[in-house]
HTML snippet that shows the backbone in 3Dmol.js (N, CA, C, O; Angstrom):
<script src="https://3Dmol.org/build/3Dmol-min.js"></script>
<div id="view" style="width:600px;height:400px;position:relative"></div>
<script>
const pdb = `
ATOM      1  N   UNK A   1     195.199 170.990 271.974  1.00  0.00           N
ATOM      2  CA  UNK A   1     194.738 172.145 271.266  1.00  0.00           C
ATOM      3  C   UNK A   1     194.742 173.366 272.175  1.00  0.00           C
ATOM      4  O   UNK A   1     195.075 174.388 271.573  1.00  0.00           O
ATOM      5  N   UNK A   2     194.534 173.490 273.135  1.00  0.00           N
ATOM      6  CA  UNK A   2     194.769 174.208 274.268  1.00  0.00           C
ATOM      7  C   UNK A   2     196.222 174.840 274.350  1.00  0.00           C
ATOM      8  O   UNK A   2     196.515 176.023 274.173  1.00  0.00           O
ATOM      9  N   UNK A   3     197.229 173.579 274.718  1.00  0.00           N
ATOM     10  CA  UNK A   3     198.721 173.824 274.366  1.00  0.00           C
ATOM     11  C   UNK A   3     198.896 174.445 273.610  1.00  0.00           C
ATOM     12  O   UNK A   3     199.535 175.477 273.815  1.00  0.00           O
ATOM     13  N   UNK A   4     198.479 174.169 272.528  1.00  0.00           N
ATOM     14  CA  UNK A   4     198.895 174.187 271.096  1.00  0.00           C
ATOM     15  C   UNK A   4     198.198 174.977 270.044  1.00  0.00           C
ATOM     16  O   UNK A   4     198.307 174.336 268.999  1.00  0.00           O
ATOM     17  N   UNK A   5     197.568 176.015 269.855  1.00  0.00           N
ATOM     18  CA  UNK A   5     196.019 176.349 269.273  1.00  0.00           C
ATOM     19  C   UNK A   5     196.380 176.841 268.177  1.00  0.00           C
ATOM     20  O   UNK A   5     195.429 177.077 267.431  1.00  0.00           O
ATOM     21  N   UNK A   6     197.422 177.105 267.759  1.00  0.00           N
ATOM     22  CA  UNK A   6     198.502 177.650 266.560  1.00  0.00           C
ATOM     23  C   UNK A   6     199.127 176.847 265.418  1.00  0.00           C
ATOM     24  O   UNK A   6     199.403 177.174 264.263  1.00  0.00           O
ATOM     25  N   UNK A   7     199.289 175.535 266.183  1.00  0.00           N
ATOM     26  CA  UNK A   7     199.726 174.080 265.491  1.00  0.00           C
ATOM     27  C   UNK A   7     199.191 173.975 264.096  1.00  0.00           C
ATOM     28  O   UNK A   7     198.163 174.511 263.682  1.00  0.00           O
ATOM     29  N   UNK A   8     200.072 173.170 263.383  1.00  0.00           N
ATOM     30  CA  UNK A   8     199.307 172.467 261.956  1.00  0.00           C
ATOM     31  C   UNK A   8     198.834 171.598 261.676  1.00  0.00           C
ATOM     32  O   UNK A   8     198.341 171.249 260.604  1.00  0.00           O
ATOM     33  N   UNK A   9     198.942 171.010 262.844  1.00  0.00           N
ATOM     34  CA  UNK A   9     198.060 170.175 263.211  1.00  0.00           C
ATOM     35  C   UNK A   9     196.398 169.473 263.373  1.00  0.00           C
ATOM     36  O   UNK A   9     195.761 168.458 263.090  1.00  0.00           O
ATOM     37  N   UNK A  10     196.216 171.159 264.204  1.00  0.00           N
ATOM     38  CA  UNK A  10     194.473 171.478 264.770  1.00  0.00           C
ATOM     39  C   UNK A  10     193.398 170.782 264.109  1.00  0.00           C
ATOM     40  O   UNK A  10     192.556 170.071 264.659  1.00  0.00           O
ATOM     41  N   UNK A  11     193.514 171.087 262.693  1.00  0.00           N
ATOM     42  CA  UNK A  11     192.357 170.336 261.774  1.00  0.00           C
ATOM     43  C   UNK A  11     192.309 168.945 262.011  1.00  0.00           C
ATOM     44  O   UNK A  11     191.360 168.381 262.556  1.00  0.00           O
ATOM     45  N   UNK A  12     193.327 168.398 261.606  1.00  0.00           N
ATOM     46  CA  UNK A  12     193.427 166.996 261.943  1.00  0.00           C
ATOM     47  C   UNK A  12     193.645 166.363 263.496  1.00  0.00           C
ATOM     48  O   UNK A  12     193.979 165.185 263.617  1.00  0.00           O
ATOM     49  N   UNK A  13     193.454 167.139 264.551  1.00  0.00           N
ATOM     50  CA  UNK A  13     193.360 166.071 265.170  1.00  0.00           C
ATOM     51  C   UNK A  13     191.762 166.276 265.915  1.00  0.00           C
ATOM     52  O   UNK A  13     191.115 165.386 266.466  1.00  0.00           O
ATOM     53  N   UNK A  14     191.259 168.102 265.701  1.00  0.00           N
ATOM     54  CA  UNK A  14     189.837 168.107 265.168  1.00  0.00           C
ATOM     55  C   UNK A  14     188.960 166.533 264.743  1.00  0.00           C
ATOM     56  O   UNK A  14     188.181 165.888 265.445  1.00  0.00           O
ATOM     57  N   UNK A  15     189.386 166.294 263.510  1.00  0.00           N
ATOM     58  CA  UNK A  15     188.426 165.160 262.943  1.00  0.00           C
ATOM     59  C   UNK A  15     188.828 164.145 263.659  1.00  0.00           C
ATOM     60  O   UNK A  15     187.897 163.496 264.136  1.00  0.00           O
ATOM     61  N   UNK A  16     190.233 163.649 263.990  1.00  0.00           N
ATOM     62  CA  UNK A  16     190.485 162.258 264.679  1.00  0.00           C
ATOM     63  C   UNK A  16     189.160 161.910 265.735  1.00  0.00           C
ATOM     64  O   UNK A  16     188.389 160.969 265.926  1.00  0.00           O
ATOM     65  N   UNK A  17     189.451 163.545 266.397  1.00  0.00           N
ATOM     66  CA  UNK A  17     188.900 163.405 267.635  1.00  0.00           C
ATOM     67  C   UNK A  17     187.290 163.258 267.468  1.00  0.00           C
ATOM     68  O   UNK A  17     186.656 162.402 268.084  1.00  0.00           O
ATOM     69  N   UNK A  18     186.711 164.161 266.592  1.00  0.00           N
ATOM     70  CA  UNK A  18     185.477 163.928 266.094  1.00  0.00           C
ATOM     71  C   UNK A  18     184.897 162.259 265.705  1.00  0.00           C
ATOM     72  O   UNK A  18     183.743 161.841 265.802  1.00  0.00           O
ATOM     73  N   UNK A  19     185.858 161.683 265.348  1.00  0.00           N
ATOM     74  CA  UNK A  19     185.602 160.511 264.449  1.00  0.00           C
ATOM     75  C   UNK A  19     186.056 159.327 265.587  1.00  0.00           C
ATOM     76  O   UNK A  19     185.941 158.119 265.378  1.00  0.00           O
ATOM     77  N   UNK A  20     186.436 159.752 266.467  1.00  0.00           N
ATOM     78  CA  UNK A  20     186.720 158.976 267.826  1.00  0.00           C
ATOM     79  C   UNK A  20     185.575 159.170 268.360  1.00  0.00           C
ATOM     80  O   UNK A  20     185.159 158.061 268.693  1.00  0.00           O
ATOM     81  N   UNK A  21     184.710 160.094 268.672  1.00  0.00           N
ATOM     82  CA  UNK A  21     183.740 159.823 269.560  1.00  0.00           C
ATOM     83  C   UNK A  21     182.494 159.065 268.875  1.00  0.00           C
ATOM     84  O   UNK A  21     181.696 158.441 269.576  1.00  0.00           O
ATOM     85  N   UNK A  22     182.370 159.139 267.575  1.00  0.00           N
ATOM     86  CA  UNK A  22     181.043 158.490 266.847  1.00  0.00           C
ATOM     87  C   UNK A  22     182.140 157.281 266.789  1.00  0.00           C
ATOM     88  O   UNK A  22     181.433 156.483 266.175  1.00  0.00           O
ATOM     89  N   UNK A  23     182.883 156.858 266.912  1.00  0.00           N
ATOM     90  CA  UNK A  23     183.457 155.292 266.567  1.00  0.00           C
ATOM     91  C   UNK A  23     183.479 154.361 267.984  1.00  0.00           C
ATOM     92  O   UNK A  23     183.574 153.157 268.219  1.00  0.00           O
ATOM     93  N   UNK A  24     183.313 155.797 268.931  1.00  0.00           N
ATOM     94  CA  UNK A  24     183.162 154.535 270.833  1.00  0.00           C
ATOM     95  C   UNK A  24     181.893 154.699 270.737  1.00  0.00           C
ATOM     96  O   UNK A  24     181.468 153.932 271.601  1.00  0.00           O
ATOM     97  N   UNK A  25     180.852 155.277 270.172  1.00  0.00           N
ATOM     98  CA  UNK A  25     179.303 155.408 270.000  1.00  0.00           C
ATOM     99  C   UNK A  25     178.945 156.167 271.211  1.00  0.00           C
ATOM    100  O   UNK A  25     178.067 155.790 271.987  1.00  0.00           O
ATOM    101  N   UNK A  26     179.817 157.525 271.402  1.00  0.00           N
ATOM    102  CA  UNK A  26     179.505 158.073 272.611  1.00  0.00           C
ATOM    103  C   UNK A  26     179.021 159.714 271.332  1.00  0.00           C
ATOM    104  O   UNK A  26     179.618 160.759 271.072  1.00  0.00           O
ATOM    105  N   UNK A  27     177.907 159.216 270.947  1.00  0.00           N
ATOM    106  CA  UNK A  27     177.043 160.129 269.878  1.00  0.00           C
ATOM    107  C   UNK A  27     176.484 161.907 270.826  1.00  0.00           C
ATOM    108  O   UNK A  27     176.191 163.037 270.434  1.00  0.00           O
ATOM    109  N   UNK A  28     176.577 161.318 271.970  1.00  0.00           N
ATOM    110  CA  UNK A  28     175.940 162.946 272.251  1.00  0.00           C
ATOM    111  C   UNK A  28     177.432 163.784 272.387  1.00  0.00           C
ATOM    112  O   UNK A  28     177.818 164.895 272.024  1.00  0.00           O
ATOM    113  N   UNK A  29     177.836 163.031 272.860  1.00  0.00           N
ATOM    114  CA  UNK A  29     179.613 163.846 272.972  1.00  0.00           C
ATOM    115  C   UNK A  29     180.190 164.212 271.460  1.00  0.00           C
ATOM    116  O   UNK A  29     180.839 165.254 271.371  1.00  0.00           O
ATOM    117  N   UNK A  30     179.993 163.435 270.301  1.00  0.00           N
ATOM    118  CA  UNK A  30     180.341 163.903 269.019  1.00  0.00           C
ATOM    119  C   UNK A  30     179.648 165.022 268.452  1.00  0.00           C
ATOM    120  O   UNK A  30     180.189 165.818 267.686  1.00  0.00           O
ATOM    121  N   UNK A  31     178.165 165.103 268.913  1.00  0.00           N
ATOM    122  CA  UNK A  31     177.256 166.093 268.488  1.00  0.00           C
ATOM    123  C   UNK A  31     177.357 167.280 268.747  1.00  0.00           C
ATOM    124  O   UNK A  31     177.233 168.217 267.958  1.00  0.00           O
ATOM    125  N   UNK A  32     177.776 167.350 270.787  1.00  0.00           N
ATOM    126  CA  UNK A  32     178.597 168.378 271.295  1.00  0.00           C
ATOM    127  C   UNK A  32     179.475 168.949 271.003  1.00  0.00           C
ATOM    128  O   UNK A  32     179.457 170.158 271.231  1.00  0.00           O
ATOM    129  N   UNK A  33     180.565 168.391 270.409  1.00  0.00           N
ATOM    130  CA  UNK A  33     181.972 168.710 269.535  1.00  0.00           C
ATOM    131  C   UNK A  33     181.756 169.543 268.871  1.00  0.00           C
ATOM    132  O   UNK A  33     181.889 170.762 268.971  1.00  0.00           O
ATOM    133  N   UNK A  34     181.298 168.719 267.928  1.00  0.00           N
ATOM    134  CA  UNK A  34     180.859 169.453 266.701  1.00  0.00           C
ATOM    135  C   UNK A  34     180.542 170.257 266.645  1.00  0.00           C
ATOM    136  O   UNK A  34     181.278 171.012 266.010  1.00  0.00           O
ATOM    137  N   UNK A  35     179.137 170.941 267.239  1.00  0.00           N
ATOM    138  CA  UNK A  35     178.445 171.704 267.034  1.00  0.00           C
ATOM    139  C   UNK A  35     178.526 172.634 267.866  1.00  0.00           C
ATOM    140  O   UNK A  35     177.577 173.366 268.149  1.00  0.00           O
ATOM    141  N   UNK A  36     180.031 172.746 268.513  1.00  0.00           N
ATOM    142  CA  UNK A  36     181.122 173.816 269.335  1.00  0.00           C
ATOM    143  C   UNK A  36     181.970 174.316 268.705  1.00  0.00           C
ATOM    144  O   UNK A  36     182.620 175.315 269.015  1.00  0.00           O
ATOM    145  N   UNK A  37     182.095 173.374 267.303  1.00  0.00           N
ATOM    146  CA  UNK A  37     183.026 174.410 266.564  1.00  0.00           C
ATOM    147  C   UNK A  37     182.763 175.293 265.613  1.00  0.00           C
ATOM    148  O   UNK A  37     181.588 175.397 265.260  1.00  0.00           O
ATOM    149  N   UNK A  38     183.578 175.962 265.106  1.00  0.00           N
ATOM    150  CA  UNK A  38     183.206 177.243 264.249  1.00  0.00           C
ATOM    151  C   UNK A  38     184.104 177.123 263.129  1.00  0.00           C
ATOM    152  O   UNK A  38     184.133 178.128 262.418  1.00  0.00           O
ATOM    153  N   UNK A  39     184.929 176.059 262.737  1.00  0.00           N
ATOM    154  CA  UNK A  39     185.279 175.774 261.514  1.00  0.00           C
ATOM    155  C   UNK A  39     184.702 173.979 260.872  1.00  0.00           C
ATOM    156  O   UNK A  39     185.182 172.960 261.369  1.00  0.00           O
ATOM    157  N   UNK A  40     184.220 173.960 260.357  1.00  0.00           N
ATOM    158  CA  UNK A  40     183.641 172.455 260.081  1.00  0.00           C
ATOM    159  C   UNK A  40     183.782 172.048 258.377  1.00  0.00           C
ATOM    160  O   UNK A  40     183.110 172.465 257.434  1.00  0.00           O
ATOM    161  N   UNK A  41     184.967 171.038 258.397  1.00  0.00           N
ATOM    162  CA  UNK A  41     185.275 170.652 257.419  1.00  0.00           C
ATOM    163  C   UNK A  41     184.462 169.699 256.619  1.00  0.00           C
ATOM    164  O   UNK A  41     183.433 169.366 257.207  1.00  0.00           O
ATOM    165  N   UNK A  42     184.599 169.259 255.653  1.00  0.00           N
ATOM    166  CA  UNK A  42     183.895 167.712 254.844  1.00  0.00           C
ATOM    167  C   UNK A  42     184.380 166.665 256.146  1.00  0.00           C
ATOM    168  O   UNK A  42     183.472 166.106 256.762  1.00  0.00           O
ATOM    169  N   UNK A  43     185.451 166.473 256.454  1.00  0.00           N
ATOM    170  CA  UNK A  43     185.528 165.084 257.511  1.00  0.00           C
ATOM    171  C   UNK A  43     184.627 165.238 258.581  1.00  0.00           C
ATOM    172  O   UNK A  43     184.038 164.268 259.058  1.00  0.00           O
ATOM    173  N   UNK A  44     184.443 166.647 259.084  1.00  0.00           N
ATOM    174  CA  UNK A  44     184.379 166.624 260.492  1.00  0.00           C
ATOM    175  C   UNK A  44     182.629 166.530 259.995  1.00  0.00           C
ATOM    176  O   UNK A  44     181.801 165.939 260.688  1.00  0.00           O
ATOM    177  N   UNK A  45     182.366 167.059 258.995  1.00  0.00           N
ATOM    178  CA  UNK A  45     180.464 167.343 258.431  1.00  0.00           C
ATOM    179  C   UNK A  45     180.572 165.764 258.066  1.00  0.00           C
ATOM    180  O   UNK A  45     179.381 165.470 257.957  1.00  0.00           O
ATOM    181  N   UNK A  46     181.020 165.045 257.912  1.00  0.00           N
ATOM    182  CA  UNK A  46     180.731 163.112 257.994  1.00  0.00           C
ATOM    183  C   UNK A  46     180.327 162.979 259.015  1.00  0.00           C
ATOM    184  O   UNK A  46     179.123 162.968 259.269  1.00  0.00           O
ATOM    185  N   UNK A  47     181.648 162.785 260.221  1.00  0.00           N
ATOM    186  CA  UNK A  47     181.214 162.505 261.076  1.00  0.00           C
ATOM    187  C   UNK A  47     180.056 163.377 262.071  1.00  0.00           C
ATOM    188  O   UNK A  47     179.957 162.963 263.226  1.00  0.00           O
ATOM    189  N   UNK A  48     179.472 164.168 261.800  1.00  0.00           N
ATOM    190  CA  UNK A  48     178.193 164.700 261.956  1.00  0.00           C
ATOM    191  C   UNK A  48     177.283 164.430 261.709  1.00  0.00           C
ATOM    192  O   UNK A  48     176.405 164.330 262.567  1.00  0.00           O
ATOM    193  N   UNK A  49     177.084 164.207 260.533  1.00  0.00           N
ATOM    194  CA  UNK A  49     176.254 163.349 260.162  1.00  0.00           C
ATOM    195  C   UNK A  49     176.018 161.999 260.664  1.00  0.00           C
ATOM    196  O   UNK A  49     174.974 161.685 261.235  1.00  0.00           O
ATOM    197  N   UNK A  50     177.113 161.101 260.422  1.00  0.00           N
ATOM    198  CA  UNK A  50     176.770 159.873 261.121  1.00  0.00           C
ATOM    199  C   UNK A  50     176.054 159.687 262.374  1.00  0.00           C
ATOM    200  O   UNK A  50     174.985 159.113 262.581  1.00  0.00           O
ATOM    201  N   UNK A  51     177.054 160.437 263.377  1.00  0.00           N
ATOM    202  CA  UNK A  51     176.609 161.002 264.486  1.00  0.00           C
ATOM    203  C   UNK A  51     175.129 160.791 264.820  1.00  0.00           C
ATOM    204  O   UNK A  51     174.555 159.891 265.433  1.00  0.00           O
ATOM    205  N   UNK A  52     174.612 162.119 264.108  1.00  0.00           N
ATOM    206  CA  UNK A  52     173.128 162.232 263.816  1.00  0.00           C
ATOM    207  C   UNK A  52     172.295 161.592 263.552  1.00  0.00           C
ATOM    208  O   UNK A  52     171.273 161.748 264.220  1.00  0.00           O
ATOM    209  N   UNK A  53     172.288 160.741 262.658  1.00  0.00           N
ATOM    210  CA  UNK A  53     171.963 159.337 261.771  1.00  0.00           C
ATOM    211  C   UNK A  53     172.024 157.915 262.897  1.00  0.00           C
ATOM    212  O   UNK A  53     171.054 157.173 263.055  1.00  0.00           O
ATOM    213  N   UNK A  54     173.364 157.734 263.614  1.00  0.00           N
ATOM    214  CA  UNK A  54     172.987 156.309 264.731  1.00  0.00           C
ATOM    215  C   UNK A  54     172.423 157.367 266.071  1.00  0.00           C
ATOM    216  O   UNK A  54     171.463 156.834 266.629  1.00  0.00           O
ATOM    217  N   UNK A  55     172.692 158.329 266.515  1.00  0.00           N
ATOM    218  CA  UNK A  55     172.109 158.710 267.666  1.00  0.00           C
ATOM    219  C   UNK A  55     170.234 158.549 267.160  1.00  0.00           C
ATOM    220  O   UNK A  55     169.592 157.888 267.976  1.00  0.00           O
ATOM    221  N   UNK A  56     169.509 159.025 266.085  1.00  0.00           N
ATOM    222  CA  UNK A  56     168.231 158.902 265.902  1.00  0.00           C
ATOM    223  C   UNK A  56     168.288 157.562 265.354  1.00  0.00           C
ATOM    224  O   UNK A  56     167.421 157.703 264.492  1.00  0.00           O
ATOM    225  N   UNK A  57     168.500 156.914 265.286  1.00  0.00           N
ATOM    226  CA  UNK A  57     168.364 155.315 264.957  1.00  0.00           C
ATOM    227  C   UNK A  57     167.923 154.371 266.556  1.00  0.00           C
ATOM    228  O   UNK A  57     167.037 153.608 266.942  1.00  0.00           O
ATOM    229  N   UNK A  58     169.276 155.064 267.137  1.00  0.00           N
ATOM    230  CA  UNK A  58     169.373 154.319 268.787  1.00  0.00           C
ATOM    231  C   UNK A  58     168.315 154.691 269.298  1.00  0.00           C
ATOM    232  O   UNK A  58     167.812 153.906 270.101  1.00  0.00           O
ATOM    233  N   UNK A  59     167.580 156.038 269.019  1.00  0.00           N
ATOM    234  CA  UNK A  59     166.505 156.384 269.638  1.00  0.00           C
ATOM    235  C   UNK A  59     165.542 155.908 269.176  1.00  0.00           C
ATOM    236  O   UNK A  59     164.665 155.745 270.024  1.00  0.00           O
ATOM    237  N   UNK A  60     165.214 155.518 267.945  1.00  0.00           N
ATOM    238  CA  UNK A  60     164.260 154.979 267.371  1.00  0.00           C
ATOM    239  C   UNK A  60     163.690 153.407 268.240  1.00  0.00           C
ATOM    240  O   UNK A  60     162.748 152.758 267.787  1.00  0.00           O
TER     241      UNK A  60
END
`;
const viewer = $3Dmol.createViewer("view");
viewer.addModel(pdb, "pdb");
viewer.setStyle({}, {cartoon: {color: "spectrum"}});
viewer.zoomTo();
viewer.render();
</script>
């Protein structure tokens, strides 16, 4: 994205990447993501949620 920030890509690899970090359960790094970006789709607001949801669970 760096390379590339123009691509047609961006969105989608946005969520991959989003949905990669809540799927290795590395939840503070997905939360970080996220909540660095300034466009936030329905996929990427899932995996935010989830995110949110096992990180306060794990803490529980």
């Amino acid at each position: 994205m760096i390379v590339y920030p123009t691509s047609n890509y961006v969105t989608e690899v946005r969520e991959l990447l989003s949905q990669a970090y809540v799927n290795a359960n590395n939840y503070n790094k997905a939360i970080e993501y996220i909540e660095a970006m300034t466009k936030i789709n329905s996929p990427i607001d899932r995996a935010y949620q989830k995110a949110t949801l096992l990180k306060g669970t794990e803490l529980f």
